[in-house]
N, C-alpha and C positions, 0 to 999 in steps of 0.2 A: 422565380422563387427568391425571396429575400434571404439571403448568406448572412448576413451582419446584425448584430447586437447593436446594443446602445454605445456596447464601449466601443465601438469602433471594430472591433474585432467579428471572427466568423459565430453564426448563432452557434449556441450553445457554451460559448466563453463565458469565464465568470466577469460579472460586472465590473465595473471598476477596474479592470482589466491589465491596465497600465503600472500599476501598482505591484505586477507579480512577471513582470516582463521582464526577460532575460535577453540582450542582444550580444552577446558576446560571444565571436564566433568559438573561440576559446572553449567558454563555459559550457555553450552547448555540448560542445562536441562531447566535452568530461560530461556531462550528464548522461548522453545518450551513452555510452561507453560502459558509464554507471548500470545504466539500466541493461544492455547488454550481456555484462557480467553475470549481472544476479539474474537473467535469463527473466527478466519480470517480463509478464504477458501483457501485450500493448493491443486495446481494441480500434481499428479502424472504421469508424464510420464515414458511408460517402450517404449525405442528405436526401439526394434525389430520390434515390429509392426507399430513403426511410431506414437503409438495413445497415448491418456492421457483419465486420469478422472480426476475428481472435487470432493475433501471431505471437512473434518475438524478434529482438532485433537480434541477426546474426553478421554483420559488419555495417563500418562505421568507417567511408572511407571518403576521406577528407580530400584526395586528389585527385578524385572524379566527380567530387559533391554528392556522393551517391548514399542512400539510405537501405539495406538490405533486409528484407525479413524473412522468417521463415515461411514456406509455403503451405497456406493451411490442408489438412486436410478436407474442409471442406469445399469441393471443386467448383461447384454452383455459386457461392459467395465467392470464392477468386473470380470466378465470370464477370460476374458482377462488380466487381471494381476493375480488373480490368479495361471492362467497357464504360463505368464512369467517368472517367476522362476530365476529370475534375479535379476540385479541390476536397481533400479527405481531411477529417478531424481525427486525430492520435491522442489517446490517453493511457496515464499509465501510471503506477503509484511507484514511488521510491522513497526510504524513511519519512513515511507517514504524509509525505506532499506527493498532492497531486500534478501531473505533467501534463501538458496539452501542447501539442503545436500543428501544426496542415503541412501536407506535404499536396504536391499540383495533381494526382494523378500517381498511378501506378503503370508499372510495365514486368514482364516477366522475363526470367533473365535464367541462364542457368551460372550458379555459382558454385565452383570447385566439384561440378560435374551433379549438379543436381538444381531441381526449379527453386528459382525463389521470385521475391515479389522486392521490385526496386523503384525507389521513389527519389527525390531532391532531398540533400539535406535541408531541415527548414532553417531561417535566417533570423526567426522570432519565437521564443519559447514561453509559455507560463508556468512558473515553478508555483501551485498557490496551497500555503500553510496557512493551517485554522490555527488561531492561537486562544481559541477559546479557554483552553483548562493546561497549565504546566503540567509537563510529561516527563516523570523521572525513569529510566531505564532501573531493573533490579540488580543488583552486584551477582555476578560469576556464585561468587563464593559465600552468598547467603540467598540461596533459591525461594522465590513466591510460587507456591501453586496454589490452582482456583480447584475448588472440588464443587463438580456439578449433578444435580439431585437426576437419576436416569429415570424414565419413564419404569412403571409395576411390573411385574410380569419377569425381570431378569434376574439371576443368578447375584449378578454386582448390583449394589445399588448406588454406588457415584462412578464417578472419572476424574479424575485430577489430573490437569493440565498445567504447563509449566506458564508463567506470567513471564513478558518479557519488561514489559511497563506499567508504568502506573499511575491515574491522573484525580485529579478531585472526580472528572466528569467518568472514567472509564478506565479499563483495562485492554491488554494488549496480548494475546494468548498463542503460543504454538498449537495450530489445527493441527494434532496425528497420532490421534487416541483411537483403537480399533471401534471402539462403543462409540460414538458420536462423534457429528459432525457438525461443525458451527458454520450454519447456513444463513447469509444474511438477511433479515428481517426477522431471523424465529427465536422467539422470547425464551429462557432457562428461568424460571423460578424458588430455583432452590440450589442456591452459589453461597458459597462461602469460603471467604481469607482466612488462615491465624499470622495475623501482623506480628512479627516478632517484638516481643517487650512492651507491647499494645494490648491482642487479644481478638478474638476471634468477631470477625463481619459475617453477616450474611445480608442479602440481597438478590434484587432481579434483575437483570443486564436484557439486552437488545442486542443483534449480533450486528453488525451498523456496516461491517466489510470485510471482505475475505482475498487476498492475493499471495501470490507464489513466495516463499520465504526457502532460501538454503540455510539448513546448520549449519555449525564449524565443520560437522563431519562429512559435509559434501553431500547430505541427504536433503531433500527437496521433496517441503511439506506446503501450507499454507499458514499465514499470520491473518487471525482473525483477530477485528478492530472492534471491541464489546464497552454498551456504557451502560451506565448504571442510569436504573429507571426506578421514580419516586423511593428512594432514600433519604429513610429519615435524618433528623440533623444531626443526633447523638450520632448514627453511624458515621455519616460522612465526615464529621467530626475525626472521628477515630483513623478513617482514611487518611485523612488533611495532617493527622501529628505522624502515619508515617512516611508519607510524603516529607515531611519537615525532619525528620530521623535521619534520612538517607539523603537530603542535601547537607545534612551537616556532617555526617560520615565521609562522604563525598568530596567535602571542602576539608575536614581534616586529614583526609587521606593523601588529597592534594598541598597540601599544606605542609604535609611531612614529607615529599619527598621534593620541594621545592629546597625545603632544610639542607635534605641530605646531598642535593646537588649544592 
């Protein structure tokens, strides 16, 4: 079976490959530590079989080169890599980039008295950012929420969910509204902004990705990745000035306390 892309890399790397490569034992390590932290779920696929599982990293330890994860629940796919005996492809999202690196193979370990599944640290990472559409994050202290049109038949007829970002292409949404759930692929038709000092958007999004997000409050929801589909110009317009509202708040805000220091 062929392993390798065009970029040199294991199939399934993004092309051009080189260009999002991280080798810095350093860097890694904070990355993976990163994703550790926020407990994001990292899927292993091993190729031969075609198949993957779902874990998370639970140590990260640099003096045995070792890679920890947690032990899925599902016992048939630990089998399954297990006996792959190969090279596995790791992916995982953290602020909005994608992560990819291979680890040689899996082995089961027990850690701090319980299974886990233990790999190599890998030696070559891809951090890879779309930089298609500028992504402004919204201020603490002036909240966007997206109110979305529920299907006939209930009691409520939206849900209003809190916006964490905000780009010409898309929005950026806390999934952990009892009503609805932002499942990726499935279309909302009936969404609407009120931009402050702007005025009220509506449009239709695409739910484009969903992974594991912590509040400040230690609670553990999901951050659904949503873009906007055919919007007209006048809207996107109206998007784009408060996009430009909130870098220049942003820049005065910085600005003032560059002063006061």
């Amino acid at each position: 079976m062929n392993t390798t892309s065009r970029s040199g890399g294991p199939s399934g790397w993004e092309e051009n490959a080189s260009e999002y490569e991280v080798r810095s034992a350093f860097e890694i390590t904070a990355l993976l530590r990163t994703v550790q932290r926020q407990k994001s779920l990292i899927t292993l696929h091993f190729p031969a079989d075609n198949d993957f599982l779902v874990t998370s990293i639970i140590d990260v330890d640099t003096e045995r080169g070792d890679l920890v994860f947690e032990y899925p629940k599902d016992v048939k796919a630990c089998q399954r890599a297990l006996r792959a005996g190969e090279m596995l492809m790791c992916t995982t999202m953290h602020n909005h980039v994608k992560i990819q690196f291979t680890c040689l193979g899996t082995r089961k370990i027990l850690y701090h008295g319980r299974d886990a599944l233990c790999s190599n640290l890998p030696n070559l990472l891809l951090r890879v950012q779309r930089r298609e559409a500028f992504r402004i994050d919204i201020p603490a202290e002036e909240p966007l929420r997206c109110v979305i049109g529920l299907p006939p038949g209930r009691k409520t007829t939206t849900a209003e969910l809190m916006v964490l970002d905000v780009s010409s292409g898309g929005i950026s949404l806390i999934d952990h509204h009892p009503l609805i759930r932002l499942e990726p692929g499935a279309i909302h038709k009936r969404c609407s902004l009120d931009l402050p000092n702007i005025g009220i958007v509506t449009f239709v999004m695409r739910v484009k990705a969903s992974w594991p997000y912590t509040l400040p409050s230690g609670l553990v929801c999901k951050r659904a990745g949503c873009q906007f589909l055919h919007m007209p110009e006048s809207t996107a317009a109206m998007v784009q000035r408060y996009i430009i509202q909130l870098e220049r708040d942003r820049n005065a805000r910085r600005t003032g306390l560059l002063k006061e220091f």
